[in-house]
C-alpha positions in Angstrom: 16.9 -2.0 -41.6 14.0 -0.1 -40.3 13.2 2.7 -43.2 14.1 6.3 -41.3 10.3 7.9 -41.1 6.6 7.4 -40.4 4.3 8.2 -42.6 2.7 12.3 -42.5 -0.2 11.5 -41.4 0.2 8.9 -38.9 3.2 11.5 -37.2 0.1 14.2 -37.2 -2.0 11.7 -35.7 0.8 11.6 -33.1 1.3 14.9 -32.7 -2.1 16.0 -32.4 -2.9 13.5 -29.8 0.1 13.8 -28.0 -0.7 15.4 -24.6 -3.9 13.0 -23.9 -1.2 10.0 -24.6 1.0 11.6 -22.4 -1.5 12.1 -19.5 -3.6 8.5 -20.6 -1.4 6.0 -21.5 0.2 3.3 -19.3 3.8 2.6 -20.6 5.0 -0.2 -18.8 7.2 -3.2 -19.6 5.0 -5.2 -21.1 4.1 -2.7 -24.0 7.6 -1.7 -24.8 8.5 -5.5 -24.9 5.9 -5.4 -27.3 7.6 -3.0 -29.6 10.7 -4.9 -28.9 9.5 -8.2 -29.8 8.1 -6.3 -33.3 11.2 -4.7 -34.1 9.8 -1.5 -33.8 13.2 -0.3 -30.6 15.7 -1.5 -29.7 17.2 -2.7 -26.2 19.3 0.6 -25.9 15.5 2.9 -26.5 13.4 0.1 -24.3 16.1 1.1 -21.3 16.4 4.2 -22.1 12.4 5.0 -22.3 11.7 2.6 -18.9 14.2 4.7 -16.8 11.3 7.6 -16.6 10.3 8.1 -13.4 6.9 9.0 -13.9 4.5 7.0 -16.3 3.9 10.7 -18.5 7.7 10.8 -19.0 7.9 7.7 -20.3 4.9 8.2 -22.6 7.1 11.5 -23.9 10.2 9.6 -24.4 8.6 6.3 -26.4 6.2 9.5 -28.5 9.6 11.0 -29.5 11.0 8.1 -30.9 8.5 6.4 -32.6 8.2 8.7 -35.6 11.6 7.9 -36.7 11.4 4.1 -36.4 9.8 3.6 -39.7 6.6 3.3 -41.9 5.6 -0.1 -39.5 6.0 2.0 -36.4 2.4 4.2 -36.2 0.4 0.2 -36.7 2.6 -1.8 -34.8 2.1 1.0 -31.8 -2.0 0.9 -32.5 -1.5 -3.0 -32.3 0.0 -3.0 -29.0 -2.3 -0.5 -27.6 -5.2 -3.2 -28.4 -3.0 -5.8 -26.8 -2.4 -3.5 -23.5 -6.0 -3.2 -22.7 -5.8 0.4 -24.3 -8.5 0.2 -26.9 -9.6 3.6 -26.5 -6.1 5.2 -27.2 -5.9 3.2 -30.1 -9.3 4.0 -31.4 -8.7 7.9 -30.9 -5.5 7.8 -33.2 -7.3 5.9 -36.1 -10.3 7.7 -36.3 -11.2 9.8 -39.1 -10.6 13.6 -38.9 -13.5 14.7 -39.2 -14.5 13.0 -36.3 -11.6 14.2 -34.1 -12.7 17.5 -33.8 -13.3 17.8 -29.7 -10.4 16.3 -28.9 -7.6 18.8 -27.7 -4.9 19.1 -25.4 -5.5 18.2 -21.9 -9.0 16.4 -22.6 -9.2 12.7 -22.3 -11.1 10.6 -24.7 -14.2 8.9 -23.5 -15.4 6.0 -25.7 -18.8 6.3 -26.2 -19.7 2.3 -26.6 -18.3 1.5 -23.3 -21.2 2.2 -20.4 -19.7 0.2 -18.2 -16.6 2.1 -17.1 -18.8 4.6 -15.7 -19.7 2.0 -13.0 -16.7 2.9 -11.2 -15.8 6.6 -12.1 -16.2 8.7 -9.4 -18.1 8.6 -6.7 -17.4 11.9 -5.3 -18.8 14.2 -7.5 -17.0 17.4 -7.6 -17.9 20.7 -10.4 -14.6 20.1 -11.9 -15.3 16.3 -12.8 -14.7 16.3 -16.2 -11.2 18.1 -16.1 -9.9 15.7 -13.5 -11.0 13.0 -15.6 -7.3 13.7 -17.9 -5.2 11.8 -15.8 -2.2 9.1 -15.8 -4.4 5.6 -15.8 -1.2 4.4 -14.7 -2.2 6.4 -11.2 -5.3 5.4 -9.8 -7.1 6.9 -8.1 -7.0 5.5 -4.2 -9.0 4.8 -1.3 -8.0 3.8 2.2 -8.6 0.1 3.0 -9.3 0.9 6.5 -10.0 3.8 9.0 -10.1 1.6 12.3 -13.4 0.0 13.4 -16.5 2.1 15.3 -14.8 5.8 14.1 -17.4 7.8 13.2 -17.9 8.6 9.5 -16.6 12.3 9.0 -17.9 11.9 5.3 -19.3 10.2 2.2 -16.6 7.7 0.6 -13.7 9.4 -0.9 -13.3 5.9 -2.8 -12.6 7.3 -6.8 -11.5 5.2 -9.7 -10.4 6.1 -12.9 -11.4 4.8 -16.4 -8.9 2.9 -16.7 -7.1 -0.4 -18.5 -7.6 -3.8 -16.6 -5.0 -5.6 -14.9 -2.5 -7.1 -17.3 -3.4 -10.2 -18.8 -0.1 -11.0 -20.4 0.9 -15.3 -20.3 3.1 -15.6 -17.2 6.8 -16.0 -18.9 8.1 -19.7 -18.9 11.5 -20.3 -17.2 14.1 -22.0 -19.7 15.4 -25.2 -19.5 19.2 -23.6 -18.7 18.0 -21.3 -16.0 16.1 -24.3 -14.0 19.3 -26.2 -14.4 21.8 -23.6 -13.3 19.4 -22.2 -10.4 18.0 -25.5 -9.0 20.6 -26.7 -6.6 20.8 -24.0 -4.5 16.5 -23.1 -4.5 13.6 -25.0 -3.0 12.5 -27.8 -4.8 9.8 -26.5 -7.3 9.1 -29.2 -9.7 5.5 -30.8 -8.4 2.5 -30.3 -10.3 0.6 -29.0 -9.1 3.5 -26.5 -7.3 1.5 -26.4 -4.7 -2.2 -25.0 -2.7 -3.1 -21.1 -2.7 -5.9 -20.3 -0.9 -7.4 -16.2 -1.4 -9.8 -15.0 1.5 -11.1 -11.9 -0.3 -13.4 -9.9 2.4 -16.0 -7.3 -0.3 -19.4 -6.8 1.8 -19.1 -6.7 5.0 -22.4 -6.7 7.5 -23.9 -3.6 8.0 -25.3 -4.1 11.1 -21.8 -5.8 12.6 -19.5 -3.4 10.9 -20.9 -0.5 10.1 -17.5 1.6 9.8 -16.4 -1.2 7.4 -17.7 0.2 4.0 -17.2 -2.1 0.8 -13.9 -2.9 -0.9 -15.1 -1.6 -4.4 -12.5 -3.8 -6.9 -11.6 -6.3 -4.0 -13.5 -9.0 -6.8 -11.1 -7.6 -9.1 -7.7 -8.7 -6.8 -9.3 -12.2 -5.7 -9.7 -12.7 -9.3 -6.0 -11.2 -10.8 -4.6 -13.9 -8.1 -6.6 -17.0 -9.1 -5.9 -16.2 -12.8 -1.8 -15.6 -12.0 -1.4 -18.5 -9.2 -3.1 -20.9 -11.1 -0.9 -19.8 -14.4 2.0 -20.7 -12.2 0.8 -23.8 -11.7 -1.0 -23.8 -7.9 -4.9 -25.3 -7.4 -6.0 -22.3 -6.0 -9.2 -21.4 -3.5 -11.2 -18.5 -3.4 -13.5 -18.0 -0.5 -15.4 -14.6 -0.5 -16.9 -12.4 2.3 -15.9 -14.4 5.5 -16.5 -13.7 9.8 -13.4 -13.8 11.3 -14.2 -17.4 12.8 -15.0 -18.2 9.2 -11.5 -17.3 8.4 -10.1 -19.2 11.2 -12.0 -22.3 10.3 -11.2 -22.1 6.3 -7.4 -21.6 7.2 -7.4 -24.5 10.4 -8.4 -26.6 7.1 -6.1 -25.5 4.9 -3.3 -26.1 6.9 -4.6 -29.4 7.5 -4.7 -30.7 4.1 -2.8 -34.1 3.6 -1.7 -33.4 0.3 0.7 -30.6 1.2 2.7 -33.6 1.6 3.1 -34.0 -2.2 3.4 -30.6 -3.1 6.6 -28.1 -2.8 5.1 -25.0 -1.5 2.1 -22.6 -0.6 0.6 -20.4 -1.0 -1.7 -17.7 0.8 -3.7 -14.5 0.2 -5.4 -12.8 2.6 -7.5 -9.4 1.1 -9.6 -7.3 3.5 -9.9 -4.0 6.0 -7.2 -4.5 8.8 -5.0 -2.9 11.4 -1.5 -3.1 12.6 -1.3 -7.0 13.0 -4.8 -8.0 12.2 -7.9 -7.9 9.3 -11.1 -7.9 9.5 -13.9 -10.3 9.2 -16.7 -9.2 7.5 -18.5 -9.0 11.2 -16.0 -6.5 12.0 -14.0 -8.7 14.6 -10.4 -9.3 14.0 -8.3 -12.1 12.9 -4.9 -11.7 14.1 -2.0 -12.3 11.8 0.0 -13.6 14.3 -1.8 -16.7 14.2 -2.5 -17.0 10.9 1.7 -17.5 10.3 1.3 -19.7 13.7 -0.6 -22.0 11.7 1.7 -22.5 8.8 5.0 -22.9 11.3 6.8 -26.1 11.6 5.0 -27.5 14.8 1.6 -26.8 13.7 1.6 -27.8 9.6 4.4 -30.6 9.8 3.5 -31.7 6.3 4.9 -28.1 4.4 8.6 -28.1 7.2 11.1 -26.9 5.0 9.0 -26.1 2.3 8.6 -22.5 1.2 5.1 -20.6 2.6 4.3 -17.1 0.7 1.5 -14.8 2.5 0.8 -11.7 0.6 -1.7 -9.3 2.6 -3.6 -6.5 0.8 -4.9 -4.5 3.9 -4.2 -1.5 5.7 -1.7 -1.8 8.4 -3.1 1.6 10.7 -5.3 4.8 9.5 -2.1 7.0 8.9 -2.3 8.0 5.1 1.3 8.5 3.6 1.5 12.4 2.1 5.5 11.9 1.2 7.5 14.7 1.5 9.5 16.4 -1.3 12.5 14.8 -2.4 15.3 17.4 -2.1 17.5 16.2 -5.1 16.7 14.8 -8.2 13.4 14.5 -10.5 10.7 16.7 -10.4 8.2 14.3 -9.1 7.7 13.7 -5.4 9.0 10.9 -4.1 8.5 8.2 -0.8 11.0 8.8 2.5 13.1 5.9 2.3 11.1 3.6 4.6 13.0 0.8 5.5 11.8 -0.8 8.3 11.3 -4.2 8.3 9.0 -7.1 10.3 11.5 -8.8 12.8 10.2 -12.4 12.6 9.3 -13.6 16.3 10.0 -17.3 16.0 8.7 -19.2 18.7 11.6 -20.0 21.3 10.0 -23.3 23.4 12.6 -26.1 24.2 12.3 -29.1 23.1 10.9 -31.9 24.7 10.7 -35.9 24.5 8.8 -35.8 21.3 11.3 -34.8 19.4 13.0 -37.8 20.0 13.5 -40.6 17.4 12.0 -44.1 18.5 15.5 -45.1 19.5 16.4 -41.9 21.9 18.6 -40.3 19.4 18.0 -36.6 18.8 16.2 -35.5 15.0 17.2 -32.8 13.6 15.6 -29.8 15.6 13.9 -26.8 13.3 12.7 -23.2 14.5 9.3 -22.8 15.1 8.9 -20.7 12.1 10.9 -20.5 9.0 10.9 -20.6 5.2 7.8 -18.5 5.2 7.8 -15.2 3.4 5.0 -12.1 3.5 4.8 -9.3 1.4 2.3 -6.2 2.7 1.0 -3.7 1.1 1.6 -1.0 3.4 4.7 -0.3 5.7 4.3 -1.1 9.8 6.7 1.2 11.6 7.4 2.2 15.3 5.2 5.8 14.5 3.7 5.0 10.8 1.3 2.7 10.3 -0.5 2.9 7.1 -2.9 2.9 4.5 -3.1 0.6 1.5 -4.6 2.2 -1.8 -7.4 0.6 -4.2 -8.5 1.3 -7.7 -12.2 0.3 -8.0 -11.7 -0.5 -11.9 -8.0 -2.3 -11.5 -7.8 -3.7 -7.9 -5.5 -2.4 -5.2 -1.9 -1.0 -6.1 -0.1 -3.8 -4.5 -2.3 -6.8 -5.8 -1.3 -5.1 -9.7 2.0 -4.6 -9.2 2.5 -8.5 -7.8 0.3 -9.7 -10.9 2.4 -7.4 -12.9 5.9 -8.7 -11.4 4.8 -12.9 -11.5 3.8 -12.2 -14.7 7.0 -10.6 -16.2 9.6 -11.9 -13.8 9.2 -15.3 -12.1 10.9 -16.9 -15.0 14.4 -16.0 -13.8 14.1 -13.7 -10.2 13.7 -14.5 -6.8 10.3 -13.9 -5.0 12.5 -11.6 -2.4 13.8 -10.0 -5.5 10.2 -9.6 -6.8 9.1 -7.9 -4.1 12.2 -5.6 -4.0 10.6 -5.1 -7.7 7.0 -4.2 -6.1 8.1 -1.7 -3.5 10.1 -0.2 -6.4 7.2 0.4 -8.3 4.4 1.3 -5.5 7.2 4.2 -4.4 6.6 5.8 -7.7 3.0 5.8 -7.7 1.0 8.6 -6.3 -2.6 8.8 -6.1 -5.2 11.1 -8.4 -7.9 13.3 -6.5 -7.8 16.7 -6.9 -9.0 18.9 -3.8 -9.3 16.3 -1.7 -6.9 14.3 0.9 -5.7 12.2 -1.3 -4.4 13.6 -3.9 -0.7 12.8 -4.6 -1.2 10.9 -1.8 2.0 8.0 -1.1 1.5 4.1 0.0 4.8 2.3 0.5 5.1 -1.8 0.8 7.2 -4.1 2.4 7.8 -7.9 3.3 9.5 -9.8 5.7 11.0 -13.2 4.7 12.8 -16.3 6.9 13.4 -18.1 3.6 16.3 -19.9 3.9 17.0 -20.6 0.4 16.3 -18.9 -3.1 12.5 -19.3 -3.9 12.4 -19.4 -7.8 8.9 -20.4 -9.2 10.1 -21.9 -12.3 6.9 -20.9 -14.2 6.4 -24.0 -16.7 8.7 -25.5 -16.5 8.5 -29.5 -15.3 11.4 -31.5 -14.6 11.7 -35.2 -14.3 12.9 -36.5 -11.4 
C-alpha cells in the first residue's frame, strides 16, 4: 500500500513549479507507463490522465495526483523525467532554493549547460522572444515543407523550433509469444529475419542555384535518423541515402526494387522525406519525382519478387501550399480542434488484360493478381478535391508525422495493426497545433492520412522469431 502523502517539501517543489510543468512538460504514454510500471498510478489514474485533450491538461491532471500517491512519488516522477528526455524539468524541481529564485509562473527554465539547443531556437527573432519561449514542448513549433517551386520569397523563413525533448528513445515493445500465435493465421507472414529492406531518401540541402525556392529542411537529419533507429529495432536492414536529384531517386529506388533478396524476406519497407506537391517530391535540383511511379515500381508486374507481400510507404512532404488554420470546434473542449477530414486516396490499380505470359508452361491459367495491391502509405498531410496541404517540422524533434509514427512503432506494434497505427497517428497529429505567436502559423492545424490495399492484417511482431 502506497503511504497517503508526499513529502512538504517535495509537494512545494511541485506547487511552486507548477505552471512551467504545465506549459513545458510532454506527458505522453510512455512517461505515465513509467509511473505505472513504478507503482506510482494505477490503470484507472493512467486512463483517466491520458484522456486530456491537450498535453497542459494532462500535465494538470498527473500534478494533482501525484502528491497523494506517497513519499516514493516526488523521486520516482524526477526519475522518469531523466528517462523522458526532460532533464531540465527534472533539474528545476531538485535544485536548491536559493537557487530558484527567477523562476515564476509563466517563465520556462533554460538550462544553462546546454548551448546547443539554442542551435535551433528561433530563427525569427521577434521583441517578445523570451515570453514565447513558455510553451507546450509537446507543440512544436512548425514550418511548411513546401510552398511550390519558383514562388517568389514574400519573407525570411518562418521555420521556429522550440527547446525541446528529442524523439523518444524508448526499446520498441516485443510482441508475446500468445499474441503471435493467436494473430498469425489470418496476418502476412512476418517471421524472416531480417523482416525485410527499408530504404529512407531523406532530401536536407537542396542546390541553390537549381532550387532556389527550396530552402533547407532544418531537422529532416533528425527524421531519416528516428526511422533508421525504429526500422532497424523492428528488425528491417535499413538504407539511408541523403540529398538526392530526382533521377538520383529514380535510380536508388529502380535498384531497390530490383534486389534479389526481397525473395527471402516478408515485407518492405519505404520512406521517402523531402519538399513536395500534390502527387510528387522534390529532388534536391528542384525537379519532381512523381509518386505515382514510385508505387508503380513496387506493384506486382514490376517487383515480382515482394507479390503478396506487404509494401509500407510513409511520405513526410507537403501535399499543396494550403496551411490548415482549423476552425473552432462548436461542442466540446476548449481547445480548437481539426474538421473532420476524411478523405481518402482511391488506389488506381492498373486495369491491363492479361496476355500470354501469364500462362503456365502447359497453357493453363496462373492465378491472375491486380496490378497493385498489399501496399500501404501513410502521408503526412491530407490530399483533397480543394485542400491540399502543408506538413509541419520541428527543427529540434523532426516533423510531426515522422514523431508520432516513431512514437506509435514504438509503443504499439507489439499487438495493433499498421492500419490501426496509423488511425493512432492521425489521432494524435489532430490534436496538435503549432506555436508562433504573431505570425501565420500560430495554432496552425496539419491533418494525416493513408491509403492502404492490404489485403490482410499487417502485424510487425516486433521480436518476436518463430520457427518454421
Amino acid at each position: 500500500m502506497l503511504e497517503c502523502g508526499m513529502l512538504e517539501r517535495d509537494r512545494l517543489a511541485l506547487r511552486k513549479h507548477s505552471a512551467v510543468l504545465c506549459k513545458q512538460m510532454v506527458v505522453d504514454e510512455l512517461l505515465i507507463q513509467s509511473l505505472q510500471a513504478d507503482d506510482i498510478l494505477t490503470e484507472s489514474m493512467a486512463e483517466s490522465i491520458l484522456a486530456g485533450q491537450t498535453s497542459q491538461k494532462r500535465s494538470w491532471r498527473l500534478l494533482l495526483l501525484l502528491p497523494k500517491r506517497g513519499p516514493r512519488a516526488f523521486s520516482s516522477f524526477c526519475s522518469v523525467l531523466q528517462d523522458t528526455e526532460q532533464q531540465h524539468l527534472c533539474a528545476l524541481l531538485t535544485q536548491s532554493p536559493e537557487k530558484d529564485g527567477r523562476e515564476r509562473h509563466g517563465e520556462s527554465f533554460q538550462p544553462e549547460a546546454e548551448p546547443e539547443r539554442e542551435a535551433g531556437r528561433l530563427f525569427l527573432q521577434t521583441p517578445e522572444k523570451k515570453r514565447e519561449r513558455s510553451v507546450d514542448s509537446s507543440l512544436p513549433l512548425p514550418t511548411q515543407e513546401v510552398i511550390a517551386a519558383k514562388r517568389a520569397r514574400m519573407h525570411e523563413s518562418m521555420e521556429m523550433s522550440l527547446d525541446a525533448d528529442s524523439p523518444i528513445t524508448t526499446p520498441v515493445l516485443p510482441c508475446t509469444d500468445d499474441f503471435y500465435l493467436s494473430h498469425c493465421q489470418q496476418s502476412y507472414r512476418m517471421g524472416s529475419s531480417p523482416r525485410g529492406f527499408a530504404l529512407v531518401i531523406s532530401n536536407v540541402t537542396f542546390d541553390p542555384c537549381a532550387a532556389p525556392d527550396l530552402d533547407p529542411r532544418k531537422g529532416g537529419e533528425v527524421d531519416e535518423e528516428v526511422l533508421r533507429k525504429v526500422f532497424t529495432e523492428l528488425d528491417y536492414l535499413v538504407t539511408v541515402r541523403r540529398d538526392l536529384t530526382a533521377q538520383g531517386m529514380r535510380m536508388c529506388i529502380e535498384q531497390f526494387c530490383r534486389r534479389p533478396d526481397h525473395r527471402t524476406v516478408d515485407s518492405c519497407v519505404v520512406c521517402l522525406l523531402s519538399h513536395g506537391v500534390e502527387g510528387a517530391i522534390y529532388g534536391t535540383d528542384g525537379q519532381l519525382l512523381q509518386l505515382d511511379w514510385v508505387f508503380e515500381s513496387f506493384d506486382n508486374a514490376h517487383c515480382p519478387l515482394l507479390q503478396n507481400k506487404p509494401k509500407m510507404f510513409f511520405i513526410q512532404a507537403c501535399r499543396g501550399e494550403e496551411m490548415d488554420c482549423g476552425v473552432e470546434q462548436i461542442d466540446g473542449p476548449e481547445r480548437t480542434c481539426s474538421p473532420s477530414c476524411e478523405q481518402r486516396d482511391a488506389g488506381r490499380e492498373g486495369e491491363g488484360d492479361a496476355d500470354s505470359r501469364q500462362r503456365g508452361e502447359m497453357g493453363r491459367p496462373r492465378i491472375k493478381l491486380p496490378q497493385r495491391s498489399d501496399m500501404i502509405c501513410g502521408f503526412a498531410s491530407l490530399k483533397g478535391q480543394r485542400l491540399c496541404t502543408a506538413a509541419m517540422r520541428n527543427t529540434k524533434r523532426g516533423s510531426w508525422f515522422i514523431q508520432e509514427i516513431n512514437t506509435a512503432l514504438r509503443l504499439r506494434a507489439r499487438d495493433t495493426h499498421l492500419a490501426d497505427i496509423l488511425v493512432q497517428v492521425n489521432g494524435r497529429i489532430k490534436e496538435r497545433e503549432g506555436y508562433a505567436p504573431g505570425t501565420a502559423h500560430h495554432r496552425c492545424k496539419e491533418m494525416s492520412e493513408f491509403t492502404s490495399s492490404l489485403c490482410k492484417d499487417l502485424y510487425l511482431f516486433p521480436k518476436y522469431h518463430p520457427q518454421y
